[in-house]
N, CA, C and O atoms as a MOPAC input file, in Angstrom:
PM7 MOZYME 1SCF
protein

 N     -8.22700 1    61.56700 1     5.54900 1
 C     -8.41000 1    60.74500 1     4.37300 1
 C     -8.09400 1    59.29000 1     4.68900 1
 O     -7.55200 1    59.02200 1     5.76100 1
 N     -8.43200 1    58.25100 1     3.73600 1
 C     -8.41900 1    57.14000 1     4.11500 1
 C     -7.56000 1    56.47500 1     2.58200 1
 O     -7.26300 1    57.00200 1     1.50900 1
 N     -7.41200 1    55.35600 1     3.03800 1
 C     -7.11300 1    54.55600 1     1.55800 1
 C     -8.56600 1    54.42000 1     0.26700 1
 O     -8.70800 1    54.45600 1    -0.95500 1
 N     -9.20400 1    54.29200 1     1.21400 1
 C    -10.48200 1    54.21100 1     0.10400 1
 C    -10.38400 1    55.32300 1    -0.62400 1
 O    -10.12800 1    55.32400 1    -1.82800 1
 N    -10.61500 1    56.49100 1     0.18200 1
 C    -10.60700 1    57.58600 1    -0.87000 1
 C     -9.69300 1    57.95600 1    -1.35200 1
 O     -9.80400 1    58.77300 1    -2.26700 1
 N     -8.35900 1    57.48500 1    -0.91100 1
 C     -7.07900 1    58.34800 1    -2.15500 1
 C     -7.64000 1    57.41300 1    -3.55400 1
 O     -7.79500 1    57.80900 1    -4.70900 1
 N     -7.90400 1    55.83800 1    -2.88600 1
 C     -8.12200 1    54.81600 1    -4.25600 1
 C     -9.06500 1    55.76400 1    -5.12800 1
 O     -8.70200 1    56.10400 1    -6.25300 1
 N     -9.97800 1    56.07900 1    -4.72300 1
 C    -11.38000 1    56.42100 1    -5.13300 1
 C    -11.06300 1    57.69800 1    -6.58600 1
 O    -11.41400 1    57.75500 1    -7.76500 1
 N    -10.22800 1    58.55900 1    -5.67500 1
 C     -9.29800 1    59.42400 1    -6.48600 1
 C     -8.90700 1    58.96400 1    -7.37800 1
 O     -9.53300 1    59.09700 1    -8.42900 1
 N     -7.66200 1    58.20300 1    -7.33700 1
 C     -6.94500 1    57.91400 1    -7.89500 1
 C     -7.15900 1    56.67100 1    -9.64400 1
 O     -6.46300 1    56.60000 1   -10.65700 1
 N     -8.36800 1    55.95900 1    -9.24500 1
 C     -8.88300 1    55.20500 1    -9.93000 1
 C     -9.78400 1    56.12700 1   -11.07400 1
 O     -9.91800 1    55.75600 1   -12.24000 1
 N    -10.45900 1    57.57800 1   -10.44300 1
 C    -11.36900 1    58.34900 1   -11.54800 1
 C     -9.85800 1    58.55500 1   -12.02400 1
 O     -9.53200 1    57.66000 1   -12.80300 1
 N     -8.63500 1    59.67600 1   -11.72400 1
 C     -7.53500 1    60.19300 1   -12.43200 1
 C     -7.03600 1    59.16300 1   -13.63300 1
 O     -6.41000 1    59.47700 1   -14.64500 1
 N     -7.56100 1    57.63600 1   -13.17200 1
 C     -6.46300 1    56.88100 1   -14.22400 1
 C     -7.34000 1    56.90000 1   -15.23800 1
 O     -6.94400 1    56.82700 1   -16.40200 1
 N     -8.46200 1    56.98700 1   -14.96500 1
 C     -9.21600 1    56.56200 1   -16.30100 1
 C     -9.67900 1    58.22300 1   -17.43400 1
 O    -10.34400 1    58.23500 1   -18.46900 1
 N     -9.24000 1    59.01700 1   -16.95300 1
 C     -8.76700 1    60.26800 1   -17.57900 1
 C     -7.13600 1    60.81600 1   -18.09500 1
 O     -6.98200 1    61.37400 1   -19.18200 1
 N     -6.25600 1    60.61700 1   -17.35900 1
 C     -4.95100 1    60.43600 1   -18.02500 1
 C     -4.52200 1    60.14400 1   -19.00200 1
 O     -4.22100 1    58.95800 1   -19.13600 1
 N     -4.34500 1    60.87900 1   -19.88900 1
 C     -3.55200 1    60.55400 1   -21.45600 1
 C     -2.68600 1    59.11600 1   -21.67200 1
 O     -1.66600 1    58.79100 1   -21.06400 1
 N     -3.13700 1    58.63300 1   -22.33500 1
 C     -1.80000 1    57.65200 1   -22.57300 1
 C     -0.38100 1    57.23200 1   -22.34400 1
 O      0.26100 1    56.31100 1   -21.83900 1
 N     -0.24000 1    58.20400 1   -22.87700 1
 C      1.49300 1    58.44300 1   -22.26500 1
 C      1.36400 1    59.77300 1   -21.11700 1
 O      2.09200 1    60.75600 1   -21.25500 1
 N      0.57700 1    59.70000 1   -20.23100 1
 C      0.67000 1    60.19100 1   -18.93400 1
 C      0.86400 1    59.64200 1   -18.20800 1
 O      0.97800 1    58.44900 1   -18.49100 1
 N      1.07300 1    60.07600 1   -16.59400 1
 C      1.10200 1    58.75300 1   -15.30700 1
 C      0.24300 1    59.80200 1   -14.20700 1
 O     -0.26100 1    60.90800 1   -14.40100 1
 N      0.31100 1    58.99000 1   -13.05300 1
 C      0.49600 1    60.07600 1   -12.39200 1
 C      1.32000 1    60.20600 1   -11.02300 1
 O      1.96300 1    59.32600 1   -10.45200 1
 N      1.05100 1    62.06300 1   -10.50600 1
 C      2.03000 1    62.09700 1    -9.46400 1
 C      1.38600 1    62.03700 1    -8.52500 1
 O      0.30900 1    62.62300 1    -8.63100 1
 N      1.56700 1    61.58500 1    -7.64700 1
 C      0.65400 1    61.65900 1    -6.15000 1
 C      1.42100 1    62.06800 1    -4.97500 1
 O      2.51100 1    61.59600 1    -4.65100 1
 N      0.69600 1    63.08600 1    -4.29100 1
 C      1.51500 1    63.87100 1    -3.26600 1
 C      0.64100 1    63.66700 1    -2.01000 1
 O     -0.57200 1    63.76900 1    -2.19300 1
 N      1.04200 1    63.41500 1    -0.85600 1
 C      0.38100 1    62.76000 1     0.57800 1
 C      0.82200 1    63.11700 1     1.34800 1
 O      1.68700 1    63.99000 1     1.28800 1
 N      0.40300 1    62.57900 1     2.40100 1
 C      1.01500 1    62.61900 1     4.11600 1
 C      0.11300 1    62.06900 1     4.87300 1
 O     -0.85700 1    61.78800 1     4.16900 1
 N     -0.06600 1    61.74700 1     6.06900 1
 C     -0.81100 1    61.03700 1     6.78100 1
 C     -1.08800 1    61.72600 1     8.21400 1
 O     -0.07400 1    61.54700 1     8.88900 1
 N     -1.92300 1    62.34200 1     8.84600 1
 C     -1.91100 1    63.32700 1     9.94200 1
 C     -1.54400 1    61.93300 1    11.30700 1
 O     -1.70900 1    60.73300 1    11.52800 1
 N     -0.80800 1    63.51000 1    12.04800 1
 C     -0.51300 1    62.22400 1    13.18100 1
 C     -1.23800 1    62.48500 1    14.20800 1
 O     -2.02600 1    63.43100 1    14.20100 1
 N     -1.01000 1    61.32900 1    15.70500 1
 C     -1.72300 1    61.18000 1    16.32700 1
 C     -3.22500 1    60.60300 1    15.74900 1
 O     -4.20600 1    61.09700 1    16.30500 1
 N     -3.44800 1    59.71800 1    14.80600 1
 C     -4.59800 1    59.22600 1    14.16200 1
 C     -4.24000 1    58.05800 1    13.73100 1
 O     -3.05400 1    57.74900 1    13.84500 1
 N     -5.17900 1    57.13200 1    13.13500 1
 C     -5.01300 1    55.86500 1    12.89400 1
 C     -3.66100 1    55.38000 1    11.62600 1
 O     -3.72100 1    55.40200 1    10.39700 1
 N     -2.56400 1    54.98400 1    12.51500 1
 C     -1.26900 1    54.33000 1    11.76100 1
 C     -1.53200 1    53.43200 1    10.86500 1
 O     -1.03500 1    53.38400 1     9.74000 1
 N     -2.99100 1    52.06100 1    11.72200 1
 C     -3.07800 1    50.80600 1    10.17500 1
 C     -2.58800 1    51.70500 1     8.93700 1
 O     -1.57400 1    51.47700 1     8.27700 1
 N     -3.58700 1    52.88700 1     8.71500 1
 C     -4.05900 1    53.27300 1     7.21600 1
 C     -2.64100 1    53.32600 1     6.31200 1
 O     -2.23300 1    52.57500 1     5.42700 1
 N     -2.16600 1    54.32800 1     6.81400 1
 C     -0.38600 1    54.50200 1     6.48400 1
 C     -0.07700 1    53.68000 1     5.63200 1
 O     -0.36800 1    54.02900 1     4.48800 1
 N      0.54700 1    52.42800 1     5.76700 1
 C      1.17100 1    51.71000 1     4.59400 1
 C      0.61100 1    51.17100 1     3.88200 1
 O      1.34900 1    50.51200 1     3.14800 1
 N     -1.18600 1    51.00400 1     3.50600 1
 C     -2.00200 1    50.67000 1     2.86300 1
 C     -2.45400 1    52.23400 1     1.79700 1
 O     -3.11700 1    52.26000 1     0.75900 1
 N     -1.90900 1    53.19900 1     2.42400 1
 C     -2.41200 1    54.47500 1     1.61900 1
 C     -0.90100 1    54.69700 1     1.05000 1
 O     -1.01800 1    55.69900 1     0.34600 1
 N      0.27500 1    54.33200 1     1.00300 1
 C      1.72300 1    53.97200 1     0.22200 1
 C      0.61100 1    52.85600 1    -0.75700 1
 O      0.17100 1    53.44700 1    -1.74400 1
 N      0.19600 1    51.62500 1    -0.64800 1
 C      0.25100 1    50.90000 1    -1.91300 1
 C     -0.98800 1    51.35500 1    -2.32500 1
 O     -0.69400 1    51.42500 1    -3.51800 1
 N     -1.94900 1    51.66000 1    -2.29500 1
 C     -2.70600 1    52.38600 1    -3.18900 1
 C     -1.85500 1    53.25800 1    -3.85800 1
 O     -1.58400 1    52.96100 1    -5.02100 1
 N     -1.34200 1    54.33400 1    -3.35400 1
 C     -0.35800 1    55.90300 1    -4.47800 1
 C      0.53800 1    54.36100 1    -5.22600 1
 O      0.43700 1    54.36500 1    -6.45300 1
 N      1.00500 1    53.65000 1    -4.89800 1
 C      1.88700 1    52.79100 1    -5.78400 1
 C      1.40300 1    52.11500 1    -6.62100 1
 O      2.05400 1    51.81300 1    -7.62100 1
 N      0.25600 1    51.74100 1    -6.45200 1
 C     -0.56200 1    50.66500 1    -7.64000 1
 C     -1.11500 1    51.75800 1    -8.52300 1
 O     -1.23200 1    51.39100 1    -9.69200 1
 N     -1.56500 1    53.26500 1    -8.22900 1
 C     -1.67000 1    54.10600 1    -9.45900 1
 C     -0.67800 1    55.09600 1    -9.94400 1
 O     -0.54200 1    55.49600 1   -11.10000 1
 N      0.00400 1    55.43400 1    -8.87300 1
 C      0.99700 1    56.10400 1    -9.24600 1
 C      2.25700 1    56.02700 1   -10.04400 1
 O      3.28800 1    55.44900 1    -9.69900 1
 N      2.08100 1    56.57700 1   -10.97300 1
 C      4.11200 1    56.61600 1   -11.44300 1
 C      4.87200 1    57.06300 1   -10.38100 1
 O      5.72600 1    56.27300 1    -9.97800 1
 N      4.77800 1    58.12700 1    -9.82800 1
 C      5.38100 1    58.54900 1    -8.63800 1
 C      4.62100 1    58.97300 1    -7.29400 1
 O      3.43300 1    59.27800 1    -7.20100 1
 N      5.42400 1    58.93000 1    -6.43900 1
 C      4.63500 1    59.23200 1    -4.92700 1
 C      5.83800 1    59.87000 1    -3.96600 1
 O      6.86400 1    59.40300 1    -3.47300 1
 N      5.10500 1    61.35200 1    -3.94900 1
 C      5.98600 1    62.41600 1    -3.20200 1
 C      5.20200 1    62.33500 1    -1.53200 1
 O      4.09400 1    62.76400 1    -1.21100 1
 N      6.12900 1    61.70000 1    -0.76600 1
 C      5.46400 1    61.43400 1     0.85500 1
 C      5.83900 1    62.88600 1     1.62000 1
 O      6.90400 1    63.49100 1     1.49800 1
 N      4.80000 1    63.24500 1     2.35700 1
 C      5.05100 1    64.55100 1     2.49400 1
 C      4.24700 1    65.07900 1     4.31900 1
 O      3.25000 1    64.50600 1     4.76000 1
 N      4.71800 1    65.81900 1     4.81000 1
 C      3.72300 1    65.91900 1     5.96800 1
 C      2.03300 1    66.46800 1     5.60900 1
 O      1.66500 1    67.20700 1     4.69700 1
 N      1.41400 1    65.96500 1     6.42300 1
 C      0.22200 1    66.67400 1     6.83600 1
 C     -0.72000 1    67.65900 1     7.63900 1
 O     -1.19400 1    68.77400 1     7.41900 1
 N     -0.77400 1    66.76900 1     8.63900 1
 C     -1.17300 1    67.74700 1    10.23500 1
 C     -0.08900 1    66.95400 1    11.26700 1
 O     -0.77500 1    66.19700 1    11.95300 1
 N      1.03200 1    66.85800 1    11.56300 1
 C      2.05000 1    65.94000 1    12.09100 1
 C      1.23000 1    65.85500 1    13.52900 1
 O      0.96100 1    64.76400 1    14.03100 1
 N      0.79400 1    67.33800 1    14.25100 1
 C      0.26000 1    67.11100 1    15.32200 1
 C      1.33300 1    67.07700 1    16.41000 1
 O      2.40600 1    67.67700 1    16.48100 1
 N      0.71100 1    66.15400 1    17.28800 1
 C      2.23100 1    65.73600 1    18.29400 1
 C      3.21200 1    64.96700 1    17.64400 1
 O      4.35900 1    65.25700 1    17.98400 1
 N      3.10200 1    64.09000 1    16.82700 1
 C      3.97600 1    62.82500 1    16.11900 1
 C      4.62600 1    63.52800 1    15.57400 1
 O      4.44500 1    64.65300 1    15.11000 1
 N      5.72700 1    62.63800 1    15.62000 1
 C      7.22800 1    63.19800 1    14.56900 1
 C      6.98500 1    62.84400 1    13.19700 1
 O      6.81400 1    61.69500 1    12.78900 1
 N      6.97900 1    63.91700 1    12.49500 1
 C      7.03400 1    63.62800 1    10.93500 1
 C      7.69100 1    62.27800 1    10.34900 1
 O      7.39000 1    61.60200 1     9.36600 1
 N      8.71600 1    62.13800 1    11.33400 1
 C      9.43300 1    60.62900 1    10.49100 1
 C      9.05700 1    59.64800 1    11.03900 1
 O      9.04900 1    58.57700 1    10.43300 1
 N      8.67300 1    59.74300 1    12.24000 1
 C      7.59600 1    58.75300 1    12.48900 1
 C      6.15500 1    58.07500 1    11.75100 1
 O      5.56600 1    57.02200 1    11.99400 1
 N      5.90500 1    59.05800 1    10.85100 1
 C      4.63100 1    58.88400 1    10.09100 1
 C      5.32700 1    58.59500 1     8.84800 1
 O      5.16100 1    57.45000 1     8.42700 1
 N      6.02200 1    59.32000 1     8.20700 1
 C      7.12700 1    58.66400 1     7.04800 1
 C      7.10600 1    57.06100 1     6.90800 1
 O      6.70000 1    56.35200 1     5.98700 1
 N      7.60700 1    56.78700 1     7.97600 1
 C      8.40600 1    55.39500 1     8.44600 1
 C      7.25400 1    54.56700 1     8.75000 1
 O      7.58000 1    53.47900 1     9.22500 1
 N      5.96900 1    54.75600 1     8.61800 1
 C      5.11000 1    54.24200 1     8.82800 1
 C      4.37800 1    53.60200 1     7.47100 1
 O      3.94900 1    52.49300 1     7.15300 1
 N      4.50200 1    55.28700 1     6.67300 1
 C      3.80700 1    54.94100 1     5.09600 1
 C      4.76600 1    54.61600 1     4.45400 1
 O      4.26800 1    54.29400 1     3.37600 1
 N      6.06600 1    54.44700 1     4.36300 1
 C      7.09800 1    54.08500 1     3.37300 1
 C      7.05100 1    52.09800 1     3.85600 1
 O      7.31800 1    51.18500 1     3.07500 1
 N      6.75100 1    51.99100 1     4.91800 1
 C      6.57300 1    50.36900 1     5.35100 1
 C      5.35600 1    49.82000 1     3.84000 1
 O      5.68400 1    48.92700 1     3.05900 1
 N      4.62200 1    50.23700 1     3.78300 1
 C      3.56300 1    49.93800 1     2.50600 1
 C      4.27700 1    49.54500 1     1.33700 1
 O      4.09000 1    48.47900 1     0.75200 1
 N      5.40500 1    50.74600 1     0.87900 1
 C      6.27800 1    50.35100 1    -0.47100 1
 C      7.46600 1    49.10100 1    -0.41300 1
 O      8.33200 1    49.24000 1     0.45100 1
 N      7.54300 1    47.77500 1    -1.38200 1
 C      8.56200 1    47.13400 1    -1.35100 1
 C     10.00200 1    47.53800 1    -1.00400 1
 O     10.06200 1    48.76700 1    -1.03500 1
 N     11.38000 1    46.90300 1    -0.63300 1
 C     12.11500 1    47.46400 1    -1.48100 1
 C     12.87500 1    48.10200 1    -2.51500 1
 O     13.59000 1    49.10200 1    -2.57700 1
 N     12.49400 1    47.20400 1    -3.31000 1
 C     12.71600 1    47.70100 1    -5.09100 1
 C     12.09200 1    48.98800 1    -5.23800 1
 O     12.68700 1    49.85500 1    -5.87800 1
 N     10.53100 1    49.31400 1    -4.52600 1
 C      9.98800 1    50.41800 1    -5.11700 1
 C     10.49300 1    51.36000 1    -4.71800 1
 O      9.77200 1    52.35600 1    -4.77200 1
 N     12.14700 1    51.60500 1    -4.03700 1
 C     12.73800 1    53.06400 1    -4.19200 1
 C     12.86100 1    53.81400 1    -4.72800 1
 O     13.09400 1    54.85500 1    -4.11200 1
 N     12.81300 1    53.87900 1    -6.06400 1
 C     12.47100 1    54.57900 1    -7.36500 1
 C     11.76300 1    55.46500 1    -7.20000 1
 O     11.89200 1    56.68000 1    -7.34600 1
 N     10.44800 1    54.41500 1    -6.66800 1
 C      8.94000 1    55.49600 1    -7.18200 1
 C      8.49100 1    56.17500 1    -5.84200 1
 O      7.31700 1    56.35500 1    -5.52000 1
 N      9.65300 1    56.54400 1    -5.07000 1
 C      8.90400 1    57.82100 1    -4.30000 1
 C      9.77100 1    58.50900 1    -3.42900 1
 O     10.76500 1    57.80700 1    -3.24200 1
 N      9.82700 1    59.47100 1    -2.87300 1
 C     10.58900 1    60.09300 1    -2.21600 1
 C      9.81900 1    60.89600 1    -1.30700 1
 O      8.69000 1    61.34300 1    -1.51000 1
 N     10.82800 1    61.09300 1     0.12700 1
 C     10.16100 1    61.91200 1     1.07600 1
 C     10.43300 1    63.36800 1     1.21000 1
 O     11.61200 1    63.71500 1     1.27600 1
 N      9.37600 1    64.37600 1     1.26300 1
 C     10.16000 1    65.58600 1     1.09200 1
 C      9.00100 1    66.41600 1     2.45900 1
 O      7.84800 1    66.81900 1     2.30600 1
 N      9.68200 1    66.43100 1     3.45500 1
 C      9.12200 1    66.67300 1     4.75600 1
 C      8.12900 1    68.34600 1     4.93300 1
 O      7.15100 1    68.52800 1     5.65800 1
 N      8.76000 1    69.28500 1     4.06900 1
 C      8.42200 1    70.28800 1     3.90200 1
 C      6.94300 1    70.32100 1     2.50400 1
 O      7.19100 1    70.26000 1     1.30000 1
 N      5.95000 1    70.39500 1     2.90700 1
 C      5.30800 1    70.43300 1     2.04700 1
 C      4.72500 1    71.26900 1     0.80700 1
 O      4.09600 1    70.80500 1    -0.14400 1
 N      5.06900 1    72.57100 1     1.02900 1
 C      5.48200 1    73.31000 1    -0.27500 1
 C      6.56800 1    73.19500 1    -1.20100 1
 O      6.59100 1    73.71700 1    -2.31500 1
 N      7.86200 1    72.17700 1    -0.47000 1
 C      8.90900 1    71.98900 1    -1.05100 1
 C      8.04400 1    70.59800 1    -1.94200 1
 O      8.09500 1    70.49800 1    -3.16800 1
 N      7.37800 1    69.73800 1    -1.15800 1
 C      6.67200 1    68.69400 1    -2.13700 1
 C      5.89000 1    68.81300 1    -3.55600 1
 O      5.89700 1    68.08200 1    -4.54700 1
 N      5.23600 1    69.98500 1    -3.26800 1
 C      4.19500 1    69.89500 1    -4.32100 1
 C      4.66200 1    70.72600 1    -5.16800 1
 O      3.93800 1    71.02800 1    -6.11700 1
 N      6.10700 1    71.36500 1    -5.04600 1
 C      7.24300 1    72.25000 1    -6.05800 1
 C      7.51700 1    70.82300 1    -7.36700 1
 O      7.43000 1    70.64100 1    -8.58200 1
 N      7.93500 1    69.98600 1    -5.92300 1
 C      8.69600 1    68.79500 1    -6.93500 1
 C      7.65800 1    67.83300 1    -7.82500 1
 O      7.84000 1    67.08900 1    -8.78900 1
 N      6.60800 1    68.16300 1    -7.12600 1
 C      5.71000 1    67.03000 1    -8.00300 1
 C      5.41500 1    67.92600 1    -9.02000 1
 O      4.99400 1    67.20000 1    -9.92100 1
 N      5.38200 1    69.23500 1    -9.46400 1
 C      5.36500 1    70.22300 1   -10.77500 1
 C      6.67000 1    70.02500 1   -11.39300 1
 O      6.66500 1    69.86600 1   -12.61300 1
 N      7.85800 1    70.00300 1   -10.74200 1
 C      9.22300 1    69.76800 1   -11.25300 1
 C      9.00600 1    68.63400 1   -11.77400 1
 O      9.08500 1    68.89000 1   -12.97600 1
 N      8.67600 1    67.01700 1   -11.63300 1
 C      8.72200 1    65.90200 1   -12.14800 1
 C      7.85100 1    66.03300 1   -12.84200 1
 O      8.04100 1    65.17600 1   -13.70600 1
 N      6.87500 1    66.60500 1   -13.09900 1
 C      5.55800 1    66.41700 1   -13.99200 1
 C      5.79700 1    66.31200 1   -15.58900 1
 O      5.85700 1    67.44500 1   -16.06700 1
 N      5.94200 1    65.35900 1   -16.49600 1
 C      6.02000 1    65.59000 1   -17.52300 1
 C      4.56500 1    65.81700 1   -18.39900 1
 O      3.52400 1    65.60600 1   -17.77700 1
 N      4.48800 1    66.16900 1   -19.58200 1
 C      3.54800 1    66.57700 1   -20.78700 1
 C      2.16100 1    65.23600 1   -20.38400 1
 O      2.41700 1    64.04900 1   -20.58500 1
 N      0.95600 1    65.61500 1   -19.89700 1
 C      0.02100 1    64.55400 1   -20.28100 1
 C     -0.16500 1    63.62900 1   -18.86900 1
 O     -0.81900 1    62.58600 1   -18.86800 1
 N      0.64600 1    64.28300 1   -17.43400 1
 C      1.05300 1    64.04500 1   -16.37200 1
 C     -0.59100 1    64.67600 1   -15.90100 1
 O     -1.34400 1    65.45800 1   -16.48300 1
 N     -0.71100 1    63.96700 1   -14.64700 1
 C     -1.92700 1    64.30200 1   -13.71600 1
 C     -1.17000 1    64.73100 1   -12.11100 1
 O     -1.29800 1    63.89100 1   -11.22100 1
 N     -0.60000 1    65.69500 1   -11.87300 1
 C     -0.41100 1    66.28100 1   -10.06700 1
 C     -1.70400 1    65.74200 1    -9.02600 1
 O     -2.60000 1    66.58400 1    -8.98300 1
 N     -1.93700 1    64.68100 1    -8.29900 1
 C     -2.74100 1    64.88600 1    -7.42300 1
 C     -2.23900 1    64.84600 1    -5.96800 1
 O     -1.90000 1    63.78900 1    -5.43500 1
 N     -2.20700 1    65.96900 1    -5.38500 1
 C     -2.09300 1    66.51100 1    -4.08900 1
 C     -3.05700 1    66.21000 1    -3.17500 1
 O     -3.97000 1    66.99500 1    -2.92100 1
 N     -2.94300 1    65.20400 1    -2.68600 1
 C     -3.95800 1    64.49000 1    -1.48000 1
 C     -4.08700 1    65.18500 1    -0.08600 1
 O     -3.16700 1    65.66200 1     0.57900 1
 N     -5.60700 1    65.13900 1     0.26000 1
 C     -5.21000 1    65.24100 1     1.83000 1
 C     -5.53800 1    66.61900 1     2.01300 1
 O     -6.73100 1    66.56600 1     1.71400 1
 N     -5.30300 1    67.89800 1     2.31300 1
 C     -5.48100 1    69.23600 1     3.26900 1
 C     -6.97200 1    69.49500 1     2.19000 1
 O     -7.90300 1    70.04700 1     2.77700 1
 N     -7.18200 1    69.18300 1     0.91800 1
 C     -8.52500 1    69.52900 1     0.89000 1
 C     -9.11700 1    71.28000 1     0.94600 1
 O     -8.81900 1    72.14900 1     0.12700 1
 N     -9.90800 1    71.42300 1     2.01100 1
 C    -10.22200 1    73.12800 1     1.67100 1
 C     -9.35100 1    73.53200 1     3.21300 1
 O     -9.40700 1    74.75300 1     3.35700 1
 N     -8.73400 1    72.99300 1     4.14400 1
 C     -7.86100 1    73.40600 1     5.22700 1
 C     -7.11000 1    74.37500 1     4.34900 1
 O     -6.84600 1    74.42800 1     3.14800 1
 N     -6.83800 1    75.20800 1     5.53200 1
 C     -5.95300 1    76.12600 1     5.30800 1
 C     -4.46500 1    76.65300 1     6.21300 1
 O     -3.60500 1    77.52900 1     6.12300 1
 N     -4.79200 1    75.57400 1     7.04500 1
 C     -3.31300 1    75.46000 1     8.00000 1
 C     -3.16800 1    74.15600 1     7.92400 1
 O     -3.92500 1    73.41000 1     7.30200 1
 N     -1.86400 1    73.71000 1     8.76200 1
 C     -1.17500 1    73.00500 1     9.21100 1
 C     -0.92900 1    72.90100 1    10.61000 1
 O     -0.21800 1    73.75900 1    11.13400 1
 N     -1.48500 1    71.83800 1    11.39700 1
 C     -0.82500 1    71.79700 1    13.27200 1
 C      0.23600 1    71.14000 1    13.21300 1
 O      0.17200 1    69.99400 1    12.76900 1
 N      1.51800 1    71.68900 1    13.64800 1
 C      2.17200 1    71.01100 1    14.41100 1
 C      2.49000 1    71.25000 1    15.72800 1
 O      2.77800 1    72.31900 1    16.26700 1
 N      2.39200 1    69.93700 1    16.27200 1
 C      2.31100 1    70.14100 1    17.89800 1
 C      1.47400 1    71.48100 1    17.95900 1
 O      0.60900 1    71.69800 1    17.11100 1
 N      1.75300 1    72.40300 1    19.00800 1
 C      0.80400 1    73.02100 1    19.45600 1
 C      0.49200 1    74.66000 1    18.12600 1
 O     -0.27700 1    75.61900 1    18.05900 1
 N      1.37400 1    74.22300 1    17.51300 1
 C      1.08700 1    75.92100 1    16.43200 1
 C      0.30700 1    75.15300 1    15.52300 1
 O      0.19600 1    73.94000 1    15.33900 1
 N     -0.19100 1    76.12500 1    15.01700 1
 C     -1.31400 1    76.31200 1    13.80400 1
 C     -0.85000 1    76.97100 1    12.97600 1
 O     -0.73600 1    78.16200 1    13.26500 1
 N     -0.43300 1    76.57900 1    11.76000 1
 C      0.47100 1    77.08100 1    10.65500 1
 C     -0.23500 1    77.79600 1     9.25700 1
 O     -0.33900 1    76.99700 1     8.32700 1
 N     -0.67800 1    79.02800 1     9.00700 1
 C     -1.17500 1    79.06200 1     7.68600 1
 C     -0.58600 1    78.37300 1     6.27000 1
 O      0.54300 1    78.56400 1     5.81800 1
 N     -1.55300 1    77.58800 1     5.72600 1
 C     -0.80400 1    77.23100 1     4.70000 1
 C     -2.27300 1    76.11400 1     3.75000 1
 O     -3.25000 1    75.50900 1     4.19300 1
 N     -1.76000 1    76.29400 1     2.44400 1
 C     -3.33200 1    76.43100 1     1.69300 1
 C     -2.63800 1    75.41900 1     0.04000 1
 O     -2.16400 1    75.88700 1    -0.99600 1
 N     -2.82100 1    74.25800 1     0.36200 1
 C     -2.41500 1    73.49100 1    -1.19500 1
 C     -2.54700 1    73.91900 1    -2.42400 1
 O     -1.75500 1    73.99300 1    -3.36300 1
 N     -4.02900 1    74.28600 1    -2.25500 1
 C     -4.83300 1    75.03800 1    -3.37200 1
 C     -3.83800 1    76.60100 1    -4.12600 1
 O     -3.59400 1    76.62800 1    -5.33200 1
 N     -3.54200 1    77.35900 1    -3.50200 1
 C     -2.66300 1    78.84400 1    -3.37900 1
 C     -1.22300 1    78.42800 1    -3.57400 1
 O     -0.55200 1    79.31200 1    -4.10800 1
 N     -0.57500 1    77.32400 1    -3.28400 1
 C      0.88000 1    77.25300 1    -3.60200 1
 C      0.58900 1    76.11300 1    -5.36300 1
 O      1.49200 1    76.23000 1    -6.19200 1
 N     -0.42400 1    75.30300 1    -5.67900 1
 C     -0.53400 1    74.78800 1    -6.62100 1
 C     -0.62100 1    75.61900 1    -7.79100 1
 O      0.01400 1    75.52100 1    -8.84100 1
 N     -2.06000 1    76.98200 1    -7.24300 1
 C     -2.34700 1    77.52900 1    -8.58200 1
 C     -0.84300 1    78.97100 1    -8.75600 1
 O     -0.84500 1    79.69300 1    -9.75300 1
 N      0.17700 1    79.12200 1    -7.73700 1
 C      1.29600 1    79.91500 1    -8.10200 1
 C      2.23900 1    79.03500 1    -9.02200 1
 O      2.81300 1    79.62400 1    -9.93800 1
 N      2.41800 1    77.88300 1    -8.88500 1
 C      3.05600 1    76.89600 1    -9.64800 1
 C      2.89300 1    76.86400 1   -10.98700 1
 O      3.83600 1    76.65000 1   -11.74800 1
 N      1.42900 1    77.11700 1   -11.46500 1
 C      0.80300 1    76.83500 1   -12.58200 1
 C      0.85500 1    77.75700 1   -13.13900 1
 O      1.35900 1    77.80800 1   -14.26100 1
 N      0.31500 1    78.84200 1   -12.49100 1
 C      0.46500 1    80.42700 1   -12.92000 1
 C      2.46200 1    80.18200 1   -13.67100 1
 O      2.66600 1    80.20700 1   -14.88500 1
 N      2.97800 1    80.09000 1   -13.20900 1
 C      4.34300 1    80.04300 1   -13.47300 1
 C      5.14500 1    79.32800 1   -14.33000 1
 O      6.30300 1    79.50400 1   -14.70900 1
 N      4.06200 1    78.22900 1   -14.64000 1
 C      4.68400 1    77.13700 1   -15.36000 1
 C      4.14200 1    77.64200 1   -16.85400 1
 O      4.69500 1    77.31500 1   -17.90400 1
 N      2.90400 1    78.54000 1   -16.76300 1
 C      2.36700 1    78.31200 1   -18.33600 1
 C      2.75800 1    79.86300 1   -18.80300 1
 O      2.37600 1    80.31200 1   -19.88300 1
 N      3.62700 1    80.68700 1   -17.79100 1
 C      4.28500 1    81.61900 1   -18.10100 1
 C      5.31000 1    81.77200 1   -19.50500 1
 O      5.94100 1    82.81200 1   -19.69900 1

């Protein structure tokens, strides 16, 4: 993914969002791939986001906090508030349902129709789509 398209996203979500909604935006940035994008894809999630849960992707060979430390360079100081890193990415998209208030938009960027995760040399099953709709299933329980 690129900045264009989280914008691209993120710009249809605002103009559907309830009023007193915001939204949450959940990311990561795959490593071993182009770094520019990184702190330009932090101020996009910040210019629409109420919140921004930074999260891994495909880490690859790169160290997860290496890519962190890359996209958190994008957010000011002050904007500590509006985001937090949560390295484990099912633990991420828990919390972006945990923060979600009434009229809230979840958008989970990035893995798309993938269904694993590489790091370094393993190939990890794991599916955004399947841990989102257990969340939901659970929430309207």
């Amino acid at each position: 993914h690129t900045p264009d398209a989280l914008e691209n996203v993120l710009v249809s979500l605002k103009e559907i969002v309830p009023s007193k909604g915001g939204i949450i935006t959940v990311f990561g940035c795959g490593g071993d791939r182009d770094k520019t994008k990184r702190p330009l894809m932090a101020k996009v999630a910040k210019r629409y986001s109420r919140f921004t849960i930074i999260t891994t992707d495909n880490p690859r060979g790169e160290k997860p906090q290496d890519i962190f430390n890359d996209i958190i360079s994008g957010f000011a100081p002050e904007d500590n508030q509006r985001y937090i890193i949560i390295p484990d990415r099912k633990r991420a998209i828990r919390e972006a349902f945990r923060k979600a208030r009434d009229n809230d938009i979840i958008l989970v960027a990035g893995k798309g129709h993938e269904t694993t995760q590489i790091y370094k040399d393993k190939v990890i099953p794991f599916d955004d789509f399947k841990i989102a709709r257990q969340l939901l299933i659970r929430k309207t329980r």
